[in-house]
N, C-alpha and C positions, 0 to 999 in steps of 0.2 A: 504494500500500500504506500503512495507518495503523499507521504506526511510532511506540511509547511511548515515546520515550528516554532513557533511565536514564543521567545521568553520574556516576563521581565521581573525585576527585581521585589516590588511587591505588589500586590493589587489594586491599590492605587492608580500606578501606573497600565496595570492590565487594562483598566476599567478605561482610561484615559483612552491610551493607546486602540482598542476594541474600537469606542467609541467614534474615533475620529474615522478608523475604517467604514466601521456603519454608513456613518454621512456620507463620505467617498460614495463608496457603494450605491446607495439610494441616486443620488446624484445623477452615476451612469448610467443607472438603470431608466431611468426619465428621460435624459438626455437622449437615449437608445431608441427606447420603445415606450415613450409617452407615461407610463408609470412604472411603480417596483414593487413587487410583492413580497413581503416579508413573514417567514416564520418564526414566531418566536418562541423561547424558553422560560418556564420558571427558576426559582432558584434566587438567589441571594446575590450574584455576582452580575446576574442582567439584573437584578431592580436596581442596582448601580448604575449600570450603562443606560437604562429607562430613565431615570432622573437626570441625569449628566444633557441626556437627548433632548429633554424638558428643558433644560434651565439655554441661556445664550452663551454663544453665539449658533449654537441648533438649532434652537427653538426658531428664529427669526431668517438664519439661512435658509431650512430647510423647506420644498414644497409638501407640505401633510396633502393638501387634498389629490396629491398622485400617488399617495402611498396607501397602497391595500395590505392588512396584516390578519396574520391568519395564527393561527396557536398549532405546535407542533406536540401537544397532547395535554388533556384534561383530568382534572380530577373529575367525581363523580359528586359535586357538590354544586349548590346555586351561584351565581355570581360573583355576592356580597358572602361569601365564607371567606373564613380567613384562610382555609389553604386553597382556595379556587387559584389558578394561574391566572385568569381574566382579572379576577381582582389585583394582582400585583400589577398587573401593565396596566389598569385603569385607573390607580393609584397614582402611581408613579411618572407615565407619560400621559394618556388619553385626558386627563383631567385638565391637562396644562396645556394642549396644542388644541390646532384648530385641524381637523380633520374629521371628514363627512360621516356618519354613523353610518352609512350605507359601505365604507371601507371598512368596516372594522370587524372580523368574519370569527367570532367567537365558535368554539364547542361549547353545545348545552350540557352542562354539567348537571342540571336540576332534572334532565327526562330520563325513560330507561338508557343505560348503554347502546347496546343495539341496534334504539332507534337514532340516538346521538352519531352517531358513527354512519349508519347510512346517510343521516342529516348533511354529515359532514360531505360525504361520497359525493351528493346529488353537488351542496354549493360548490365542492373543487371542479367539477364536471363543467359548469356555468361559469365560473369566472375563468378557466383556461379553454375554455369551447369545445368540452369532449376529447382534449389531449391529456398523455399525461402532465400532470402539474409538474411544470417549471418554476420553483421558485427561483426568483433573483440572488436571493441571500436568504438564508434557513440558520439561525441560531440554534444552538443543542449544549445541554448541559451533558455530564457524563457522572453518573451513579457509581460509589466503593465497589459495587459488586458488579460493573462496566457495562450495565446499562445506559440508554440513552433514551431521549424521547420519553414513552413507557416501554421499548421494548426492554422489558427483562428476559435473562435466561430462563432457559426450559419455559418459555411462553411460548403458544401459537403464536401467537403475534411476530413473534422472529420471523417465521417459517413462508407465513402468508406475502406472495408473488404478484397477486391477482390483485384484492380489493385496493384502494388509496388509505383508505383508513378505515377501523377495527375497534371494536371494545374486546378489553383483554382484562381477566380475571387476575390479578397477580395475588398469589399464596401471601409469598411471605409478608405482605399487606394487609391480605384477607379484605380490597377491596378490588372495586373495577375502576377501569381507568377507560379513559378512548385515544387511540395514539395517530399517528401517520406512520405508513407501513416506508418498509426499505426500499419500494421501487421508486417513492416518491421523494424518499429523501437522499438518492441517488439521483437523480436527476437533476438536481438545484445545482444552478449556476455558481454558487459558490456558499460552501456552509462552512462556519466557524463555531469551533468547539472552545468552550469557556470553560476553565479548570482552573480552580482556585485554594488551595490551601492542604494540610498535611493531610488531610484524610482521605485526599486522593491518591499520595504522593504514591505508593504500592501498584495500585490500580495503573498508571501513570507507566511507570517503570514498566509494566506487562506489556501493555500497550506498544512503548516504544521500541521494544525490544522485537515483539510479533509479527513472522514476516508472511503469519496465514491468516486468515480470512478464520475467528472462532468463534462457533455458534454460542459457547459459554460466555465470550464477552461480546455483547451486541455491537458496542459503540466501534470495534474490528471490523465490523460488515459495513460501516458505512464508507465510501469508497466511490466517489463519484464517478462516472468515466469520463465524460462530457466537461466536467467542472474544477475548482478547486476547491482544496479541503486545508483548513488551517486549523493549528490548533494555538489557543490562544492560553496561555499558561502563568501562573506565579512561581517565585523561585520556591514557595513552601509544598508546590506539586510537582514539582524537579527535584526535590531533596533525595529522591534517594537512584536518580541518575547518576551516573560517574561522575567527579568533580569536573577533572582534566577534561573528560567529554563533552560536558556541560559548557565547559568553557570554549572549548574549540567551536562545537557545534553552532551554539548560538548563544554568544556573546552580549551582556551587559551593554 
């Protein structure tokens, strides 16, 4: 897998660094083909880069009403819960920009799974016109146990070729989730993986190390062919890479 590897020194600057891509990104994507379609991640390290994107000079640079954003999986919760994904972006950036509600393409967290998920199937169907979805830029967090999205190991959800997206029962949660499936997030134009602190740092190292494709760690599969794939990193998710390597590799 061609792995792009973003370091830096602490998250901070990740969050900086990340963000300034984003805007790039959006930017071309406009420029290109009139809008950008974004997927995004929960997690702790994007509701940084969600704030950052709020506040200026983003906020006033950026064109919102060309930007269509979509969520690269759901809890199984309404909105306004505090672990909803929608609620962190709506928090965080939607509350503070100006962009159309008709772009803002949430998962229904509050219906059955199921029908969430086909819900979803029908809107990606519609807004990319029956092709597979291209997203411009796709955000993904990456899980201790190397999941991404929601696909966890030993889920269907890995396995599945065919649908765009999927509700997936995950065990050791003992909830449902609804996610976007691997055909979909191989195909995006360019997706960056956000890694941020020691408790990745293991998981990290597997990773970097892995030169196969492992059904046990999801976030391996993802592998665009068409696109690029970055990983966006702190030095406390690098700890336990080689030093000298680390250095050589990608330098401070």
């Amino acid at each position: 897998m061609n792995k792009n590897i973003h370091a830096y020194p602490n998250k901070e600057k990740l969050v900086a660094a990340t963000t300034d891509r984003i805007a790039d990104c959006m930017e071309l994507a406009i420029q290109k083909n009139g809008l950008c379609s974004m997927a995004l991640s929960g997690g702790k390290t994007p509701g940084g880069i969600f704030s950052l994107l709020a506040s200026n000079p983003y906020r006033d640079r950026l064109d919102w009403s060309k930007l269509h954003l979509f969520w690269g999986d759901e809890r199984m919760v309404p909105p306004d819960h505090q672990d909803s994904n929608y609620r962190l972006v709506q928090e965080t950036l939607l509350d503070h920009i100006k962009i159309p509600d008709e772009n803002v393409h949430r998962m229904r967290g509050e219906i059955a799974p199921e029908e969430a998920a086909a819900e979803y199937v029908s809107l990606l169907h519609d807004h990319f016109k029956g092709d597979l979805p291209c997203f411009d830029l796709m955000l993904l967090g990456l899980g201790e146990d190397g999941h991404t999205a929601s696909l966890f190991p030993g889920t269907d959800a890995v396995e599945e070729r065919e649908k765009h997206a999927v509700a997936v029962f995950v065990p050791k949660l003992d909830a449902w989730r609804v996610t976007l499936t691997l055909p979909v997030l191989n195909a995006a134009r360019k997706i960056m993986f956000l890694v941020s602190g020691k408790s990745k740092s293991e998981m990290v190292q597997r990773i970097i190390s892995n030169k196969q494709l492992a059904k046990e760690i999801p976030a391996t599969m993802v592998n665009p062919q068409n696109g690029e794939l970055h990983w966006m990193m702190d030095s406390e998710a690098m700890v336990l890479i080689n030093k000298s390597a680390r250095e050589v590799m990608f330098p401070f």
